[in-house]
C-alpha positions as CSV (number, residue, x, y, z in Angstrom):
1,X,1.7,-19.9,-42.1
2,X,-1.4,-17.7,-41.6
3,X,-2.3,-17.1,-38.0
4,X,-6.3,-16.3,-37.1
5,X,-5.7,-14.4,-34.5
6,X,-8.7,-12.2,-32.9
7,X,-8.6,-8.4,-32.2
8,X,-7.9,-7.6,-28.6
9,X,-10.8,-6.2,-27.0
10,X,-10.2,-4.1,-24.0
11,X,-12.7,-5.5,-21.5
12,X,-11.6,-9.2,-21.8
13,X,-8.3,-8.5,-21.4
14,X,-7.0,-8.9,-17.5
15,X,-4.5,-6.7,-17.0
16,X,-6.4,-4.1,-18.7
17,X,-9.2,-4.9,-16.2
18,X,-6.7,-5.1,-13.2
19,X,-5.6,-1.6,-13.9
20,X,-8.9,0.1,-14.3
21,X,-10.3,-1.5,-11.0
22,X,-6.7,-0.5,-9.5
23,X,-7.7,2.9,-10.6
24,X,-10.6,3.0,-8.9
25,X,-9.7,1.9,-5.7
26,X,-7.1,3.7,-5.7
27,X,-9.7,7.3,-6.1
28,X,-12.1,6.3,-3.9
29,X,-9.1,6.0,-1.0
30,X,-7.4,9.6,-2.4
31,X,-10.6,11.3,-1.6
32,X,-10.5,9.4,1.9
33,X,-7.1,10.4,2.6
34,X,-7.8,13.6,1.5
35,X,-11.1,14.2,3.6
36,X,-9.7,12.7,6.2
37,X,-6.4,12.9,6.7
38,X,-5.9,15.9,4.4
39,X,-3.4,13.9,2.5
40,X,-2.4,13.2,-0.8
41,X,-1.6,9.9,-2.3
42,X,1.6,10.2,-2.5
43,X,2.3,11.4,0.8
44,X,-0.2,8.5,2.1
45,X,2.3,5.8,-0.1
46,X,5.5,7.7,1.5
47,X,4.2,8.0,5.2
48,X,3.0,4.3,5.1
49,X,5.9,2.9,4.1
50,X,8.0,4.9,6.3
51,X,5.8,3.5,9.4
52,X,6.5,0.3,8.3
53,X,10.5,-0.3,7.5
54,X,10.9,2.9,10.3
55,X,14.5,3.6,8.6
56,X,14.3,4.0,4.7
57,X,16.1,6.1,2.1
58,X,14.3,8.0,-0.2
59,X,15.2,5.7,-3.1
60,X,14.0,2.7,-1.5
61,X,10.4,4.4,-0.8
62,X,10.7,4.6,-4.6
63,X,11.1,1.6,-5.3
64,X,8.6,-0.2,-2.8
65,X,5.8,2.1,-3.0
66,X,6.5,1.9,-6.8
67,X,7.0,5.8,-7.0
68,X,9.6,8.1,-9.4
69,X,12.1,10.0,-7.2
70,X,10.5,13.3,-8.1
71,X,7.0,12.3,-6.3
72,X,9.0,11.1,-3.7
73,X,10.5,14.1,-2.8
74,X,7.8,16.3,-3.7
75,X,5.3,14.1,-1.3
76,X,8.8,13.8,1.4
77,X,8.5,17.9,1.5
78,X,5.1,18.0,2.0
79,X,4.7,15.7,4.8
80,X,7.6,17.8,6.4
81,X,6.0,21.4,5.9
């Protein structure tokens, strides 16, 4: 059984597309929260999702804002100094 199959090109492919918009957004809001709020994005991700669940482990910011446990506590220590 022969399969015709076409070669994947990058720019029709959604979740290809999804992630570079993501990407995007998500530099044009680091520079914000950096100008503004002299904040990185990790510390943003971190300080918004301990406003809203108020009472969180560490481990569970990881997990919701999608984050390793490193970047966590690197952006945890930050916010604190």
């Amino acid at each position: 059984m022969t399969t015709s199959a076409e070669p994947l090109r990058l720019s029709a492919f959604l979740p290809y597309r999804l992630s570079v918009v993501a990407a995007v957004a998500s530099e044009g809001l680091a520079r914000t929260y950096e100008r503004r709020f002299a904040l990185s994005v990790p510390e943003w991700r971190v300080l918004a999702t301990v406003a809203e669940f108020e009472s969180i482990t560490a481990k569970a910011i990881g997990l919701h804002a999608r984050m390793g446990k490193v970047k966590v506590s690197r952006a945890a220590a930050a916010l604190e100094a």
